[in-house]
N, CA, C and O of each residue as an XYZ file, in Angstrom:
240
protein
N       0.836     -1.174      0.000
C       0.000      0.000      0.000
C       0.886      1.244      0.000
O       1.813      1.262      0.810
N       0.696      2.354     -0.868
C       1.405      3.429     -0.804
C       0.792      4.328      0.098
O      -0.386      4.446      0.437
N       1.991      5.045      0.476
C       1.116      5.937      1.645
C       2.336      7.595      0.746
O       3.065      7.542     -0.244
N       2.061      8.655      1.573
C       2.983      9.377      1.962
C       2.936      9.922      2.939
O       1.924     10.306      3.524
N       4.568     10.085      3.405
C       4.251     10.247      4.952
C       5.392     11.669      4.935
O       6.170     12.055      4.063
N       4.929     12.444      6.938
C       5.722     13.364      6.517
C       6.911     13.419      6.937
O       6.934     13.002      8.095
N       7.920     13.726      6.579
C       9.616     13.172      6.412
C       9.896     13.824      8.084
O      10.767     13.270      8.755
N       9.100     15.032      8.698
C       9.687     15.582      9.994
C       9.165     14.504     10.600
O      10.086     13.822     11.049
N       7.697     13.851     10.906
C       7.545     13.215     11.195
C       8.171     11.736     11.544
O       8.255     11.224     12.660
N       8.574     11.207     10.315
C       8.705      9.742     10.185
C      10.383      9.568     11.096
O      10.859      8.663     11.781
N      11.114     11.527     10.476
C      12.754     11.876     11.371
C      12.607     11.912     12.813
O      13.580     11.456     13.415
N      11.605     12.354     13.557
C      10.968     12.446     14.732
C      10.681     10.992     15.875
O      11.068     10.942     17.042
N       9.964      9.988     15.191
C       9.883      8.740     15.294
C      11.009      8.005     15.176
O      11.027      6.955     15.819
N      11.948      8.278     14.528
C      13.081      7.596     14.344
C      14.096      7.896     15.492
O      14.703      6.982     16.050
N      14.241      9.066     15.788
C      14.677      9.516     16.712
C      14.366      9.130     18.621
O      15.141      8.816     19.525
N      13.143      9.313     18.583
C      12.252      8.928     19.809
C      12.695      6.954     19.992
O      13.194      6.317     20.920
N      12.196      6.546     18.593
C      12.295      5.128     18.844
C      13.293      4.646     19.271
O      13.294      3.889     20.243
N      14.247      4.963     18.681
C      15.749      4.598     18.018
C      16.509      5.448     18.101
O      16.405      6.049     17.032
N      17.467      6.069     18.871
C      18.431      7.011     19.215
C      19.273      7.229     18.277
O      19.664      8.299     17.812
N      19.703      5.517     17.852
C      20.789      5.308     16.869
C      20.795      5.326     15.455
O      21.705      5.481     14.640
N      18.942      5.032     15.283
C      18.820      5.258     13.661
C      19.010      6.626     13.216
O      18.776      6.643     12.008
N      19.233      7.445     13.513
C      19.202      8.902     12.768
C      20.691      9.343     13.026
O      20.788     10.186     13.917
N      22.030      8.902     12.358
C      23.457      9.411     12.194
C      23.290     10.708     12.336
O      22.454     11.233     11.601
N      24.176     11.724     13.496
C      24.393     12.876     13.094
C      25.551     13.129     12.565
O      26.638     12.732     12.985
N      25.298     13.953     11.413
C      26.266     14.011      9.885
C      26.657     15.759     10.361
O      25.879     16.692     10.560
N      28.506     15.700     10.449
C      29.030     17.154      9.955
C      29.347     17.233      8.655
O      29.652     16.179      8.098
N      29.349     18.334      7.974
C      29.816     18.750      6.549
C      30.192     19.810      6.163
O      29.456     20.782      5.992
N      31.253     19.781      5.992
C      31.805     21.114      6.223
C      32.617     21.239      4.658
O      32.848     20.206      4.029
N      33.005     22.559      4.126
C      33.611     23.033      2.970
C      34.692     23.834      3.719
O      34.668     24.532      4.732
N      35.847     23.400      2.661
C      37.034     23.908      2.984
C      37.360     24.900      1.567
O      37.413     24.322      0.482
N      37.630     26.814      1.644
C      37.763     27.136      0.367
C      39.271     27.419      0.443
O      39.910     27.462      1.495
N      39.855     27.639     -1.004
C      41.184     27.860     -0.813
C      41.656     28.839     -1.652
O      40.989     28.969     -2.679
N      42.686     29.629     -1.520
C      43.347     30.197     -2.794
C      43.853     29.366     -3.264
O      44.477     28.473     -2.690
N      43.578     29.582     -5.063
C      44.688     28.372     -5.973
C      46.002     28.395     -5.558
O      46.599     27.352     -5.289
N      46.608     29.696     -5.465
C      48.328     29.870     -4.596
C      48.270     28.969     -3.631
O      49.475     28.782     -3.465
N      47.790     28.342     -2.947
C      48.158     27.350     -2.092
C      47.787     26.050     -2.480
O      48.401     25.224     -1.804
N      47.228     25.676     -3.082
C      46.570     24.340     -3.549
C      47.488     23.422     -2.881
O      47.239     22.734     -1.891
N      48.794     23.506     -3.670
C      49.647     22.259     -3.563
C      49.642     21.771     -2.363
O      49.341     20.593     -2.167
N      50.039     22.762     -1.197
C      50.092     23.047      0.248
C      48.603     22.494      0.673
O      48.635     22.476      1.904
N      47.789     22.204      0.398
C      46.315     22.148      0.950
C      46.399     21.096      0.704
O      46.169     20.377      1.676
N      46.776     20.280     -0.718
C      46.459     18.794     -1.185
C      47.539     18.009     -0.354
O      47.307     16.836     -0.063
N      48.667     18.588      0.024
C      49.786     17.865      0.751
C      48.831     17.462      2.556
O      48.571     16.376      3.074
N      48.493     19.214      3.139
C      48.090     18.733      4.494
C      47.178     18.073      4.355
O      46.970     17.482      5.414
N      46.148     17.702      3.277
C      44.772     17.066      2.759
C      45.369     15.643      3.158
O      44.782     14.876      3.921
N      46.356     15.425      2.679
C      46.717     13.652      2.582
C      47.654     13.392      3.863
O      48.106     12.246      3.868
N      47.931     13.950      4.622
C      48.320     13.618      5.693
C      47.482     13.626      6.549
O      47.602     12.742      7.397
N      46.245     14.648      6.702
C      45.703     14.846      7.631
C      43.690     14.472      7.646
O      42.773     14.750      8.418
N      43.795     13.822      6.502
C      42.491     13.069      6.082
C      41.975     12.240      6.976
O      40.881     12.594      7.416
N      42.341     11.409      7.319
C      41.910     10.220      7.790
C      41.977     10.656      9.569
O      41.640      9.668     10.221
N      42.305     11.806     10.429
C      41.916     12.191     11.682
C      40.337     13.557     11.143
O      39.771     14.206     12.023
N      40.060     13.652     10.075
C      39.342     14.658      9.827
C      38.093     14.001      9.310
O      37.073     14.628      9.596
N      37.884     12.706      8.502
C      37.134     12.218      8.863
C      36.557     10.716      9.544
O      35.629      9.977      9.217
N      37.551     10.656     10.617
C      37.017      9.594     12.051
C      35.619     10.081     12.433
O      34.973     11.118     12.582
N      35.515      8.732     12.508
C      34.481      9.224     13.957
C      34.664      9.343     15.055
O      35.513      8.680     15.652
N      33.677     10.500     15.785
C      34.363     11.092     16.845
C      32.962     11.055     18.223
O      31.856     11.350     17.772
N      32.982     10.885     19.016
C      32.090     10.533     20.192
C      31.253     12.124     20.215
O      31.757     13.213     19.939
N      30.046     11.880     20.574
C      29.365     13.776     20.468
C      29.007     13.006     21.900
O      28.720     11.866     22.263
N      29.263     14.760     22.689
C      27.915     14.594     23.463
C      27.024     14.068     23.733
O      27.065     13.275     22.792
N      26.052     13.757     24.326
C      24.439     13.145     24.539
C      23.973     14.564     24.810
O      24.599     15.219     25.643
N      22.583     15.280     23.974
C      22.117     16.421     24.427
C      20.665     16.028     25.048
O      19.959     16.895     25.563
């Protein structure tokens, strides 16, 4: 049976039910001058993999 349902809703329920079903997601943009690129793609590859770990939040 098709339904539609409403997405705050169904995010709401998910939340209440299930603490764990709803991932909280950061996303962030990094801008750069082209003059540095090289310098950005170098600390990029060293420093990738502590930037996106996962990291313990709070409980609010």
């Amino acid at each position: 049976m098709n339904q539609v349902k409403s997405s705050v809703k169904q995010t709401r329920d998910l939340m209440f039910t299930n603490k764990k079903a709803v991932p909280i997601v950061a996303v962030d943009y990094v801008f750069i001058n082209p003059d540095y690129r090289e310098d950005a793609e170098k600390w990029l590859k060293e420093e990738r993999e502590k930037i996106i770990t996962k990291k313990e939040v709070e409980k609010i």
